[in-house]
C-alpha positions in Angstrom: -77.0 -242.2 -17.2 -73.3 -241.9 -18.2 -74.2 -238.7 -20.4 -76.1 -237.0 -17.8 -72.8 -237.9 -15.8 -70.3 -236.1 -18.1 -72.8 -233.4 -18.8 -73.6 -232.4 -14.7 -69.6 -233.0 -14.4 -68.7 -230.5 -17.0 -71.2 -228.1 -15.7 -69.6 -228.4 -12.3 -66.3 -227.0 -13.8 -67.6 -224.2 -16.1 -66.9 -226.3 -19.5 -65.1 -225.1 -22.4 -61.4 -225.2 -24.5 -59.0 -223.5 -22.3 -55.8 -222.7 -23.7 -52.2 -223.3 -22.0 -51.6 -220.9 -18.7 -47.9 -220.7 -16.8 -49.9 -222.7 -13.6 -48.0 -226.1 -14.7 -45.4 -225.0 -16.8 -41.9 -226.3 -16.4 -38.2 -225.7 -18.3 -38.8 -226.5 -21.8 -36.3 -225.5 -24.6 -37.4 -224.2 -27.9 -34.9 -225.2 -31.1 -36.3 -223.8 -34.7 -39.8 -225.9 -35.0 -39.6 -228.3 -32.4 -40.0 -228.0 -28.5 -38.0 -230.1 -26.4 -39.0 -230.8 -22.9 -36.7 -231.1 -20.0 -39.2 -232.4 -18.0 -43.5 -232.9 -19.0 -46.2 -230.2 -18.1 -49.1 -231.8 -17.2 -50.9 -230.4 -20.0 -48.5 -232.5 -22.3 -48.7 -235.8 -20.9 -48.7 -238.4 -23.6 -48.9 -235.7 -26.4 -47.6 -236.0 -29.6 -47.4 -232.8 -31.6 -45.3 -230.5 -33.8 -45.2 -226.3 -32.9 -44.2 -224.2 -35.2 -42.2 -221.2 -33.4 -42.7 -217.6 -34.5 -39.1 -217.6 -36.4 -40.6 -219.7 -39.0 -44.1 -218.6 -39.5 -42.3 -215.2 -40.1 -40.1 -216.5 -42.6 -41.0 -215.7 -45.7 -44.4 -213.1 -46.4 -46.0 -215.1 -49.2 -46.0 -218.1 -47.7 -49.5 -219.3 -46.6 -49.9 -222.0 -43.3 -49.8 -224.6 -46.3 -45.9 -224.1 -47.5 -45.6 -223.8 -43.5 -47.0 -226.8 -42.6 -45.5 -228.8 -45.4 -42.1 -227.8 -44.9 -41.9 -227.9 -40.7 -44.2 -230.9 -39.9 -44.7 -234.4 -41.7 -48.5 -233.3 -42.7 -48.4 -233.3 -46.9 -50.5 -230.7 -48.6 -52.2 -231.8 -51.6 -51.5 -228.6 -53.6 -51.4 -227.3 -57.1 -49.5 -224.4 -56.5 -49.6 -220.8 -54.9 -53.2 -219.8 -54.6 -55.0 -222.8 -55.6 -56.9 -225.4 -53.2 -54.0 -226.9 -50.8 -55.8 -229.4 -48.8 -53.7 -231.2 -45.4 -53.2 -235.2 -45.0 -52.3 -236.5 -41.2 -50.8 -239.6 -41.3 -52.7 -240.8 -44.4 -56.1 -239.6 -43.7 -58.7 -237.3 -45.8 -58.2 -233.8 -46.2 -61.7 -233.4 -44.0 -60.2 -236.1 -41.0 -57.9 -232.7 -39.9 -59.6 -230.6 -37.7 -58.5 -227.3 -37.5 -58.9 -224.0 -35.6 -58.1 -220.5 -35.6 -58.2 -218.8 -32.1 -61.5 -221.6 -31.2 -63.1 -220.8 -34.6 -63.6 -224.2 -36.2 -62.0 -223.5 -40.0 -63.7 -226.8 -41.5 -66.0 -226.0 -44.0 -69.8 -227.6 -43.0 -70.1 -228.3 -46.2 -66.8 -229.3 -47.8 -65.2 -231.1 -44.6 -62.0 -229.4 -45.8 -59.7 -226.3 -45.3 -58.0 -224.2 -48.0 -54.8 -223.4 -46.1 -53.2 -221.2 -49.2 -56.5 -218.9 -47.4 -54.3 -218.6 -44.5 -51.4 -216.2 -44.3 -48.8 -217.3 -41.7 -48.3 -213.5 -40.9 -52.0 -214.2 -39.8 -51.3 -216.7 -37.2 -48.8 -216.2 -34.1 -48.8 -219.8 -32.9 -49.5 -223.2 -34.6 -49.6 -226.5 -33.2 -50.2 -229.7 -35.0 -51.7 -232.6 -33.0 -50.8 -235.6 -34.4 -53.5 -239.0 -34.1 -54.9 -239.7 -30.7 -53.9 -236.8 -29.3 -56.3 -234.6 -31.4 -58.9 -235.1 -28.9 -57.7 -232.8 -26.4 -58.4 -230.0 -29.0 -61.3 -231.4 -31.1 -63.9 -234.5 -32.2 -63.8 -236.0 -35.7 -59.8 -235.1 -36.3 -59.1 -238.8 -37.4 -55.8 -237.9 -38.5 -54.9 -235.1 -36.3 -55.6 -231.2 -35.5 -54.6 -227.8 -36.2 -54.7 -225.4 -34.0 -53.7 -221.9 -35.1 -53.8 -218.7 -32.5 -53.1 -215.1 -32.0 -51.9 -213.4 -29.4 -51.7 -209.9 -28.2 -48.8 -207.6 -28.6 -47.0 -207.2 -25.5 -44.9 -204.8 -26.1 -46.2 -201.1 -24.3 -46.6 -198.2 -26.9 -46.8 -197.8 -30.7 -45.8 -200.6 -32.9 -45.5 -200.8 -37.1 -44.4 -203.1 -39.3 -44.2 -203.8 -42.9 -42.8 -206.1 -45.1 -43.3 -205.4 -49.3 -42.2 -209.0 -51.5 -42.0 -208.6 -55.1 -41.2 -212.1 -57.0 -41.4 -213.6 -60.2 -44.5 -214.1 -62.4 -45.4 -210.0 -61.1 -46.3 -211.5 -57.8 -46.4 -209.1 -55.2 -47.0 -209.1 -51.0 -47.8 -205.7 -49.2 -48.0 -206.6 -45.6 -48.8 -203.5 -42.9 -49.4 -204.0 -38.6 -49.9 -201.1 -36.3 -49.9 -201.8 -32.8 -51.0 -199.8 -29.5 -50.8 -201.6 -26.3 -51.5 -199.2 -22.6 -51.4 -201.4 -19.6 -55.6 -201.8 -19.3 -56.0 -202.2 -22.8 -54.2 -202.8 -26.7 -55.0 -202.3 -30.4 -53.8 -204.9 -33.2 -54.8 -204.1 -37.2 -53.1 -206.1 -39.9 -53.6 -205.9 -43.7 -52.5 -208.2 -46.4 -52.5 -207.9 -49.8 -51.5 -210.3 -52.3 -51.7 -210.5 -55.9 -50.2 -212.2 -59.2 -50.5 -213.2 -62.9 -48.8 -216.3 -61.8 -48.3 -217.2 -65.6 -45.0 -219.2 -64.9 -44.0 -221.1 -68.0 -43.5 -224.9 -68.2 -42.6 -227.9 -70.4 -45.3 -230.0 -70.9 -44.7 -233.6 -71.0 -48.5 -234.7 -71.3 -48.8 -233.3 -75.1 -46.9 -234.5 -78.1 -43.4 -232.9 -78.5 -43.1 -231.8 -75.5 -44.0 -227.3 -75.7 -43.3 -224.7 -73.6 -45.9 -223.1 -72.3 -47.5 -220.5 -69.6 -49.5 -221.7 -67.0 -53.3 -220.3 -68.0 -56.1 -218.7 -66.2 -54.6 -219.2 -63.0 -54.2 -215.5 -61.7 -55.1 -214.5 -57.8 -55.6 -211.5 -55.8 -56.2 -211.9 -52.4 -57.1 -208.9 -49.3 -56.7 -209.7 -45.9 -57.5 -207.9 -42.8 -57.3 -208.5 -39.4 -58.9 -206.5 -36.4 -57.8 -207.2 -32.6 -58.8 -205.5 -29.4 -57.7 -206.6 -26.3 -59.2 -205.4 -22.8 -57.9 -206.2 -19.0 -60.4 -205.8 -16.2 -60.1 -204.0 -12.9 -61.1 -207.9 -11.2 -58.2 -209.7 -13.1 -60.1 -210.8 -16.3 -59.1 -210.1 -19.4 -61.6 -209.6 -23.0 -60.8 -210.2 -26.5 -62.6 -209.2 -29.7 -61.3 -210.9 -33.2 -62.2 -210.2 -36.3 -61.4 -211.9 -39.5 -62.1 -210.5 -43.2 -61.0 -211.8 -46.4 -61.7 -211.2 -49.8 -60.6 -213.3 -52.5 -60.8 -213.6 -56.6 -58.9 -217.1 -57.9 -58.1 -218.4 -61.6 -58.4 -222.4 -61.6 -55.6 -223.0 -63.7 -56.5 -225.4 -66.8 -54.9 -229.0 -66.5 -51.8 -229.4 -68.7 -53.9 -232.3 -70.7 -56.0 -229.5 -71.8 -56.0 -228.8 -75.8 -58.4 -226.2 -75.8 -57.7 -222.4 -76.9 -57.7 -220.3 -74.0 -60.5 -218.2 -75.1 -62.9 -221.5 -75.4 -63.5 -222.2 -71.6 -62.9 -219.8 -68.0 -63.4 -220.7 -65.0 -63.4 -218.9 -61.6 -63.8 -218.8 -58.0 -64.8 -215.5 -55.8 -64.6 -216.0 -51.9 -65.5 -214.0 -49.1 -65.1 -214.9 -45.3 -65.9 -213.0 -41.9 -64.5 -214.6 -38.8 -65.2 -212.9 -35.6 -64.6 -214.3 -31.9 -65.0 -212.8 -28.6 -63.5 -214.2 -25.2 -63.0 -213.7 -21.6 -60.5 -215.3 -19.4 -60.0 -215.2 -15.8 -57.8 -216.8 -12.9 -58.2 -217.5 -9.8 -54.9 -219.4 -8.3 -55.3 -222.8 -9.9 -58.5 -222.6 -11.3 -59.0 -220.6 -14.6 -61.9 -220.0 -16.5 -62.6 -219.6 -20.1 -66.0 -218.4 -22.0 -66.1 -217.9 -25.7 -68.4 -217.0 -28.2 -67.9 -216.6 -32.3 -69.3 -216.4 -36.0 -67.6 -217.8 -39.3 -69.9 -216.9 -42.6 -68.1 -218.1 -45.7 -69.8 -217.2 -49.3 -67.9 -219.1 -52.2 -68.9 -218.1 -56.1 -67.5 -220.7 -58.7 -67.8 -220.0 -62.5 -67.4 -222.0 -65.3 -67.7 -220.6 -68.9 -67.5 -221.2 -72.3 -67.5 -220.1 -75.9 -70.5 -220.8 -77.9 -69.1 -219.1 -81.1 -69.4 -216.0 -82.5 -68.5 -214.0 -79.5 -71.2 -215.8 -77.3 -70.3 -217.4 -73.7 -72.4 -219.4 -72.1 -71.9 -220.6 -68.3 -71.7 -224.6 -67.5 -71.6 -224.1 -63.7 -72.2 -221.1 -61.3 -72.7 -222.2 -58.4 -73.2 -220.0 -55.1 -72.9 -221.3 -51.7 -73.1 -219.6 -48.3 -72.0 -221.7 -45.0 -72.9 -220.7 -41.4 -71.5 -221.2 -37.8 -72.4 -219.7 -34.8 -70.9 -221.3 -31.6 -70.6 -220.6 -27.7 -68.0 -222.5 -25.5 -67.5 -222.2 -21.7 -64.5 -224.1 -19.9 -62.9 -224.6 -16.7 -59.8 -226.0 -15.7 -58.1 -226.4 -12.4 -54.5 -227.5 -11.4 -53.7 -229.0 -7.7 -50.1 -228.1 -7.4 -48.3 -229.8 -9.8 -49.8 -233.3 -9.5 -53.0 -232.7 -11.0 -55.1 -231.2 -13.3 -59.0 -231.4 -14.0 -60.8 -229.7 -17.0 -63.9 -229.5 -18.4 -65.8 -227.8 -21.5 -69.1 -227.9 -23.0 -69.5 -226.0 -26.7 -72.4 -225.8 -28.8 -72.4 -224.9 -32.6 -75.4 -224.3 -35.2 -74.2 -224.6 -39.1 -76.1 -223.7 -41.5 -75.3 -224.5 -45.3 -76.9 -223.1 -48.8 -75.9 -224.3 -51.7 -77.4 -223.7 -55.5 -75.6 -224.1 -59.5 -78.1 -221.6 -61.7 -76.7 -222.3 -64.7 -77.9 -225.7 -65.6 -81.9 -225.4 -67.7 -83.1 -226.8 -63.9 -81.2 -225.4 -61.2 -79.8 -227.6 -58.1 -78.7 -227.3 -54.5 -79.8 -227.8 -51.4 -80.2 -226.2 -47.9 -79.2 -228.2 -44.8 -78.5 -226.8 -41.1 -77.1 -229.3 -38.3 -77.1 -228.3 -34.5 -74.4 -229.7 -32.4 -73.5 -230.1 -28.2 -70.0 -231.3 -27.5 -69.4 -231.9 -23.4 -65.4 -233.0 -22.8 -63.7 -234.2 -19.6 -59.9 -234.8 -19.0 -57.6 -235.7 -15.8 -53.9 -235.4 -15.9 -52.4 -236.9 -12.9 -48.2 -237.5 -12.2 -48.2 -239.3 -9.4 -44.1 -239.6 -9.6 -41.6 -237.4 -11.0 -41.2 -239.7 -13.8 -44.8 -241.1 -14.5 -47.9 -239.1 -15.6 -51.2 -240.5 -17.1 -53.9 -238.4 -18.4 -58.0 -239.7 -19.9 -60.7 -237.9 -21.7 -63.9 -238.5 -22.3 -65.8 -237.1 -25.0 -69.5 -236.7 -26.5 -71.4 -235.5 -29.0 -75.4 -234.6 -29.5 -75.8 -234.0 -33.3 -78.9 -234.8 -35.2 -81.0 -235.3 -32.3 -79.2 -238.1 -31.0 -76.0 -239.3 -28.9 -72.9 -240.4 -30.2 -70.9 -243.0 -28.5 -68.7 -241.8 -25.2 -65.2 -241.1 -26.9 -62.3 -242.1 -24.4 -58.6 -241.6 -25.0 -55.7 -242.0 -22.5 -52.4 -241.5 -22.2 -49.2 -242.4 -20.1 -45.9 -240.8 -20.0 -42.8 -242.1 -18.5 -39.5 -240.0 -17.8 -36.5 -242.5 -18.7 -34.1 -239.8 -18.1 -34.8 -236.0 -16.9 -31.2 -235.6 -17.5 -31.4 -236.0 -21.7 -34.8 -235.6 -21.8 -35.7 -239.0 -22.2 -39.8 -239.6 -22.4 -41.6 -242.2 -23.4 -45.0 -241.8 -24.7 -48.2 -243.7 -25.1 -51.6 -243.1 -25.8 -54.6 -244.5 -27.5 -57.9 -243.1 -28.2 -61.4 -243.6 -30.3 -62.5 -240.6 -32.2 -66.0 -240.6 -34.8 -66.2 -238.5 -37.7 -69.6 -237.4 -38.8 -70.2 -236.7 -42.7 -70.3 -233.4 -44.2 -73.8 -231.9 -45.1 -71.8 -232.1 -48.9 -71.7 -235.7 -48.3 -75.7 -236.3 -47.2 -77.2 -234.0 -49.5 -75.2 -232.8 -52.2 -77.3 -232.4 -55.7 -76.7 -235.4 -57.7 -74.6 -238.2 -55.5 -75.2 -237.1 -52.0 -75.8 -240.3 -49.6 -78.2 -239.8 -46.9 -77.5 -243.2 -45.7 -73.5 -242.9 -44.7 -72.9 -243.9 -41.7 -70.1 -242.0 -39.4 -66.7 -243.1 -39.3 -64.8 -244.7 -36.7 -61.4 -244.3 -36.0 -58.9 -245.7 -33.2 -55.9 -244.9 -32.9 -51.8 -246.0 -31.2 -49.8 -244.4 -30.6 -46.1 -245.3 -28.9 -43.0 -242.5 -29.2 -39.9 -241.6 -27.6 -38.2 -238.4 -27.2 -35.0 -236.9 -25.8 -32.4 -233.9 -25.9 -28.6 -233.0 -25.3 -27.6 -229.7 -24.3 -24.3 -228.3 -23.2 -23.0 -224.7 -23.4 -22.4 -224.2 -27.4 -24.2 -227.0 -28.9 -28.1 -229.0 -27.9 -29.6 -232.0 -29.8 -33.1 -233.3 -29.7 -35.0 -235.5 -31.7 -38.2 -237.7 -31.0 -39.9 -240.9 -32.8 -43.4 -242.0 -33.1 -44.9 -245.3 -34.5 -48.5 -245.1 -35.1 -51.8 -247.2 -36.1 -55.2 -246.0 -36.7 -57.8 -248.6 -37.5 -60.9 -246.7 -39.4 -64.3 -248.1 -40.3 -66.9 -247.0 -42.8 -64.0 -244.7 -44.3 -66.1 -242.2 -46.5 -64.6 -242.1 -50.5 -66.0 -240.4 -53.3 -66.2 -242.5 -56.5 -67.7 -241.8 -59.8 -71.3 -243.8 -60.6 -72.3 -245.3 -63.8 -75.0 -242.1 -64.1 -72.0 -240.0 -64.6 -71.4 -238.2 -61.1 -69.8 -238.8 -58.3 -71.4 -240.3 -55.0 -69.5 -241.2 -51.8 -70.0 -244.7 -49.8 -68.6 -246.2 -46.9 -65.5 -248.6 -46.7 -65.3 -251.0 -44.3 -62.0 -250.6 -43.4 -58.8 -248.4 -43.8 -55.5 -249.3 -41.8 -53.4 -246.3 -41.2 -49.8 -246.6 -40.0 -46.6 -245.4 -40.1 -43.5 -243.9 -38.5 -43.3 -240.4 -38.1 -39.3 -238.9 -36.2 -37.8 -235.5 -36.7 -34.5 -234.4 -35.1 -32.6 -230.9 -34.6 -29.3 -229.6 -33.4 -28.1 -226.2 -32.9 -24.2 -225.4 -32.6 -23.1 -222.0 -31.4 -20.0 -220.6 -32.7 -18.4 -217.2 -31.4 -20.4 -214.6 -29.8 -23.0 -213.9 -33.2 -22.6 -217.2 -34.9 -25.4 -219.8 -35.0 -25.8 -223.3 -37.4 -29.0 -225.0 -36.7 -30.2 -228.1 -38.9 -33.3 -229.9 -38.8 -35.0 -232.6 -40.4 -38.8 -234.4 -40.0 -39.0 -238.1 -42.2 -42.9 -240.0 -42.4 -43.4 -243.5 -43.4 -47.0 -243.4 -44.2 -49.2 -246.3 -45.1 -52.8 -245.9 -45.8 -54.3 -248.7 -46.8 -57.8 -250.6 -47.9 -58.1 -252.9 -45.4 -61.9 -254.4 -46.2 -62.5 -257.8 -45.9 -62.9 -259.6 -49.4 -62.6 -256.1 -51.0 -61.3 -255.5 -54.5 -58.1 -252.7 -53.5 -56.9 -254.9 -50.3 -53.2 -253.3 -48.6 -53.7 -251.0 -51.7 -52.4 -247.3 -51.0 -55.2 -244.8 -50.9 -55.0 -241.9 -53.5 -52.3 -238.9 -52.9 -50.9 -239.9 -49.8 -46.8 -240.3 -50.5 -45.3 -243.7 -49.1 -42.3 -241.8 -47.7 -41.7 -237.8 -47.1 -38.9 -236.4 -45.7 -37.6 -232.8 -45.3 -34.5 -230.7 -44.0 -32.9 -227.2 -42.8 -29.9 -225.8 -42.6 -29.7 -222.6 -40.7 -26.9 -220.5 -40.5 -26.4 -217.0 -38.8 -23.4 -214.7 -38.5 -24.0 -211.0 -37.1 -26.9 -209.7 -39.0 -26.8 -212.1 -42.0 -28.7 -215.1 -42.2 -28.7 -218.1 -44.6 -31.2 -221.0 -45.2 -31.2 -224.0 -47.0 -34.5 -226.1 -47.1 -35.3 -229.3 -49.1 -38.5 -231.6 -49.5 -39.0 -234.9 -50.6 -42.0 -237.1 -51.8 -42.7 -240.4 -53.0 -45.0 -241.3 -56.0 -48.4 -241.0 -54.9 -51.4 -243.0 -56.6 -54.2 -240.7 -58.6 -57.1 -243.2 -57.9 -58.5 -245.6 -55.9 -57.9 -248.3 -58.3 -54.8 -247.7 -59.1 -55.3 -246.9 -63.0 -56.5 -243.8 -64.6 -57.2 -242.9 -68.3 -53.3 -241.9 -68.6 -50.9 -242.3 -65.3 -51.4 -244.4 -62.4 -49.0 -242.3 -60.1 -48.0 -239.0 -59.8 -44.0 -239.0 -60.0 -42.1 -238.4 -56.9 -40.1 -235.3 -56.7 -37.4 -233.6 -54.5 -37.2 -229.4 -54.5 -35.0 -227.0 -52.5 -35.5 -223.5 -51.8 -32.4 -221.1 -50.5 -33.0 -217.6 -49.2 -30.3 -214.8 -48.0 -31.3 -212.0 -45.8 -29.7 -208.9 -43.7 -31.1 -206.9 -40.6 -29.5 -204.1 -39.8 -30.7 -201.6 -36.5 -31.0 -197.5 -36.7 -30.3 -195.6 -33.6 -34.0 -194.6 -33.0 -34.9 -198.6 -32.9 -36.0 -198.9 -36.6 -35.1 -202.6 -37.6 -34.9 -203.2 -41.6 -34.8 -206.5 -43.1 -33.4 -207.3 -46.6 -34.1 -211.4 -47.8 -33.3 -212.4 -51.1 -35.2 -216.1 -52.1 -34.5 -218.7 -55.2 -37.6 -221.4 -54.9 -36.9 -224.4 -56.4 -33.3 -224.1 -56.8 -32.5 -226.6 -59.4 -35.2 -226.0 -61.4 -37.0 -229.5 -60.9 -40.0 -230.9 -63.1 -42.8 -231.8 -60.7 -46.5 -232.0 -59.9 -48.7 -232.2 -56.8 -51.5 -233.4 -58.3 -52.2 -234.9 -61.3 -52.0 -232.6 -65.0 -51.5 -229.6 -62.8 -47.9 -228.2 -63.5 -45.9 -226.5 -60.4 -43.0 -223.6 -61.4 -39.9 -224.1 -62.2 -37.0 -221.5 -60.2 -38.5 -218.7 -59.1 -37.0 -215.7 -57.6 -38.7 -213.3 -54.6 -37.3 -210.4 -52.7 -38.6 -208.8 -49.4 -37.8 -205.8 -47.0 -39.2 -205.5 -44.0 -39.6 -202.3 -41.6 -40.7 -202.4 -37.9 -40.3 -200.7 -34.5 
C-alpha cells in the first residue's frame, strides 16, 4: 500500500530529477571552491556538499575530474597516475558506493560499479557538486558514501564564441583543446574537442628491486579524443530542449608494476575504450511549479589485452577480453515551490542495463550476459517554517529484479544560529541500499549469485559560518559523520585461485570532514585567497567475532588534508597547492607478500600565468606549471610508481 502511495504521489507531480531554478534562491557568496550561504535555499536544507566553481575546473587543461576532485574536496582518488584507472572514496567507502552523473546520465559502470574519472576532462564539465553521506539521496540511490554530480550548461553569451587552449609538458605530453560557440536568442550551438596524448615514460628510482635503478615507467602510453556536441532550443510557450552528446575514444598502456623483472618485450598489455553518451531534455516553468522530462543512452565497449612472448618471435594472448555495457533510461519530474516556505518534488526514472562480457583467449572462452530493469519513484518536502529553521524528508524506492526494495527515508533539519556570520547548523540522517554489480553476481569464475544488497545509514551533524567585510570574507564549515553498513561487499582471493566477493557483516564509517577559505583584497587589482579541506576518515571492520575487527579497510588514508594559496595582481596570477596523505593499508588483512602499507606522502604543485586583452576582445592566456615541486617519492597504489617534477606549459585563446 505505501508503494502504490509514493508511486500515485509522484505521478501526481510529474516525477523526475529536477535541477536547481532561481524560484528559492537567496544571497549566497561564492569564494574559490566553496559556497557560503548567507542565508539557506530551500533546496539546501540540511545539505552537506562541496561545488567546485568554474575558476577551478578551468585551471589547468590536462587535468581530468580526478586531480579536480582530489585537490578541491576531501574525496581521495585511488590513482596510479595520469591516464590510468583513478577510482573515488567518500568518506571511506568503495569506489562503486559513489554515485555519479553527468547531466542525468548515470556514469557507473553496470558492470564494474565504478567510474574512471581520468575519462573525464574538467573542460568537459561546467559545474560539479559533490554530495557528501546522507545527503546523496536527493541526487541518487545506492551512493553509500556520497554523489557526483557533474553538468553542462549552455553558453549564454549572444554571437560567436572560440576558444582554445594547447598544453605541452613533460614526458611529450600534449593537450589540444578547441570550443566554438553560436548562441541567437531562440536557439545555440556548443562543439568541443579534446585531444590528449603522451609517451608518459617519466623515469623513476625504484626502491622495490635490489640497488635501487633508475628507470622509465614502461608500457604506460595514452591517447585519448574527446568530443562533445550541444544543441540548445527555446520554445515559443516558454520551454526550453536540449540535445547532448558524448563521444570518446580511448587507447591506454597499463603500466607494468615496479616489482616486475620481466624484459619489456616479454609481456604487453592494453586497454581500447569507446563511449557514446547522449541525453535529451525539456524543461518548463510555470510560476512555482517547474517541470522536467528526460531521456538518454550510455553504451560503453572496453577491449583489454594481455600478451606475451612465447619465444622465437611468437606472442600469444593470456587475456582479451571484450565487454559491451548498456543503459537506456527515461525520467520525468516535477517540483513546486509555495513562496518561500515550501517546496514539494517528485520524480519517477526507469533504466534498462544491459551487460556482455566474454575473455577469447583462454582454450574455453568465458563471460557472461546479464541485463537488469530498474523503476526508481522519489518524494521530498522542504518546509522553513521560521527564518531560522527548515526541515526537509525524502522517501525513496526501488523495483529491480522483479521485486521491491525497502522505502528509503532521509531527513534533514537546518537551524540559522546567526544570519549575520552565516552561522547554520546542520543535521540529517538517512538509509540508502546498494544493490551489487552484475560483475559481482555473475562474473566468470568468482561471481556470487547469492550477495545480498548492502545497507548503509548514515549521520550526519555540521556547522558552517562566514565573515565578510569590504576587503576581506572568511568562511569555513565542519562535519562529523557515521555511516553504519551491512553486508559490505569485498572481493577476496579463494583457495581455487580467483577472486570471489562475499558479504561483511558490518563496516563502521566515520570521520570528521572541515574545510575553510579567506579571501583578502588589496588595491584596486590585487586578490590573496587561501583555502584548505582536512578528512579524518575511519573505515573500519566492524563484524561481530570477525578476524579484522576496528581494522582499517584497504586504501582509504587515516588523515588527508590539502591547501591553496591564490594570489592575483593585474593580469598575473600565482598558485600554490599542496596535498597530503596518510599510509594506507594494501589488503584486508593487513599483510601482503612484501608491504603492508603504502607510505604516506605530501606533494605540491605551483603554476604562474598572464592574461592579457587585445582591442577587438581577443583574451590570451600564458600559465607556466612545476607538478610536484620538490620532487617527492610516492605511490598511490601499491608497485605502481607516480612522476617525479614535471613541467607543463599552456596558452589559451578565446573571444
Amino acid at each position: 500500500m505505501k508503494r502504490l502511495i509514493i508511486i500515485l504521489l509522484s505521478s501526481v507531480l510529474h516525477f523526475g530529477v529536477l535541477w536547481g531554478q532561481n524560484a528559492d534562491t537567496l544571497r549566497t557568496i561564492e569564494v574559490e571552491e566553496i559556497v557560503v550561504s548567507a542565508a539557506r535555499s530551500l533546496r539546501d536544507i540540511g545539505v552537506q556538499k562541496s561545488i567546485m566553481n568554474e575558476t577551478v575546473l578551468r585551471e589547468n587543461l590536462a587535468a581530468s575530474m580526478a586531480e579536480v576532485l582530489a585537490q578541491n574536496s576531501t574525496v581521495f582518488i585511488k590513482s596510479s597516475g595520469r591516464a590510468t584507472l583513478s577510482t573515488a572514496s567518500i568518506r571511506g567507502t568503495a569506489p562503486s558506493h559513489t554515485s555519479v552523473s553527468w547531466n542525468g546520465i548515470e556514469l557507473g559502470s553496470p558492470m564494474l560499479g565504478m567510474v574512471d574519472f581520468s575519462m573525464i576532462p574538467s573542460y568537459f564539465v561546467d559545474g560539479s557538486e559533490v554530495y557528501h553521506g546522507a545527503t546523496s539521496v536527493n541526487a541518487a540511490s545506492g551512493g553509500l558514501g556520497g554523489a557526483v554530480v557533474l553538468t553542462t550548461n549552455e553558453e549564454q553569451r549572444q554571437g560567436i564564441s572560440f576558444q582554445f587552449v594547447q598544453s605541452l609538458a613533460s614526458f611529450s605530453t600534449h593537450d589540444e583543446y578547441l570550443r566554438i560557440g553560436y548562441s541567437t536568442p531562440k536557439w545555440s550551438s556548443s562543439t568541443r574537442l579534446l585531444n590528449s596524448g603522451s609517451r608518459n615514460d617519466f623515469p623513476y628510482t625504484n626502491y622495490d628491486k635490489v640497488g635501487h635503478p633508475v628507470e622509465r615507467n614502461r608500457n604506460c602510453g595514452y591517447h585519448d579524443q574527446h568530443i562533445l556536441q550541444e544543441f540548445f532550443v527555446r520554445g515559443a510557450r516558454g520551454g526550453k530542449w536540449a540535445i547532448k552528446g558524448w563521444f570518446t575514444n580511448s587507447s591506454r598502456g597499463i603500466p607494468k608494476l615496479s616489482v616486475d623483472y620481466r624484459d619489456d618485450g616479454l609481456t604487453k598489455s592494453w586497454q581500447d575504450e569507446q563511449s557514446l553518451r547522449s541525453v535529451a531534455e525539456w524543461r518548463r516553468s510555470f510560476g512555482g511549479l517547474r517541470l522536467h522530462s528526460a531521456a538518454g543512452y550510455n553504451l560503453n565497449y572496453i577491449h583489454y589485452i594481455y600478451q606475451f612472448s612465447k619465444g622465437g618471435g611468437e606472442v600469444q594472448r593470456g587475456v582479451d577480453s571484450q565487454s559491451f555495457t548498456q543503459h537506456l533510461f527515461a525520467t520525468s519530474a516535477a517540483e513546486w515551490s509555495i513562496g518561500n516556505t515550501l517546496m514539494l518534488a517528485a520524480n519517477l526514472k526507469a533504466s534498462v542495463y544491459g551487460v556482455e562480457s566474454r575473455d577469447v583467449a583462454p582454450l574455453t572462452p568465458v563471460g557472461y550476459e546479464a541485463a537488469r530493469g530498474e523503476l526508481t519513484s522519489f518524494l521530498s518536502a522542504r518546509w522553513k517554517p521560521l527564518e531560522w529553521f527548515g526541515v526537509a524528508g525524502n522517501l525513496r524506492e526501488e523495483w529491480r529484479d522483479g521485486s521491491w526494495s525497502p522505502i528509503v527515508p532521509a531527513m534533514f533539519i537546518d537551524v540559522t544560529l546567526s544570519e549575520r556570520y552565516g552561522i547554520i547548523i546542520s543535521s540529517s540522517v538517512a538509509k540508502n541500499y546498494h544493490h551489487p554489480t552484475l560483475n559481482d553476481l555473475y562474473f566468470v569464475p568468482g561471481g556470487n549469485p547469492h550477495l545480498k544488497p548492502e545497507v548503509g545509514t548514515t549521520y550526519d551533524l555540521g556547522i558552517e559560518g562566514r565573515v565578510k567585510r569590504p576587503t576581506w570574507q572568511l568562511g569555513g564549515k565542519a562535519t562529523i559523520y557515521r555511516s553504519d553498513i551491512t553486508n559490505w561487499i569485498l572481493w577476496a582471493p579463494t583457495v581455487k585461485g580467483f577472486w570471489s566477493p562475499a558479504n561483511l557483516s558490518s563496516v563502521r564509517s566515520s570521520g570528521v570532514e572541515a574545510r575553510a577559505n579567506a579571501e583578502w583584497n588589496f588595491g584596486r587589482e590585487g586578490t590573496i585567497g587561501l583555502n584548505a579541506i582536512f578528512a579524518y576518515t575511519s573505515s573500519v571492520d566492524n563484524s561481530a567475532g570477525g578476524a579484522h575487527v576496528g581494522q582499517q579497510l584497504p586504501y582509504i588514508p587515516l588523515y588527508s588534508a590539502s591547501a591553496g594559496v591564490r594570489v592575483g595582481w593585474r593580469k598575473w596570477d600565482f598558485d600554490y597547492k599542496w596535498r597530503y596523505y596518510s599510509e594506507r593499508n594494501t589488503t584486508y588483512s593487513g599483510a601482503s607478500f612484501g608491504n603492508s602499507v603504502v607510505p604516506a606522502y605530501q606533494i605540491s604543485d605551483i603554476a604562474l600565468s598572464r592574461g592579457m586583452e587585445l582591442k577587438n576582445k581577443v583574451r590570451f592566456k600564458v600559465r607556466l606549471e612545476v607538478l610536484n615541486l620538490f620532487g617527492e617519492v610516492y605511490q598511490s597504489v601499491l608497485s605502481k610508481p607516480m612522476p617525479s617534477r614535471s613541467y607543463a606549459i599552456s596558452v589559451e585563446c578565446k573571444f
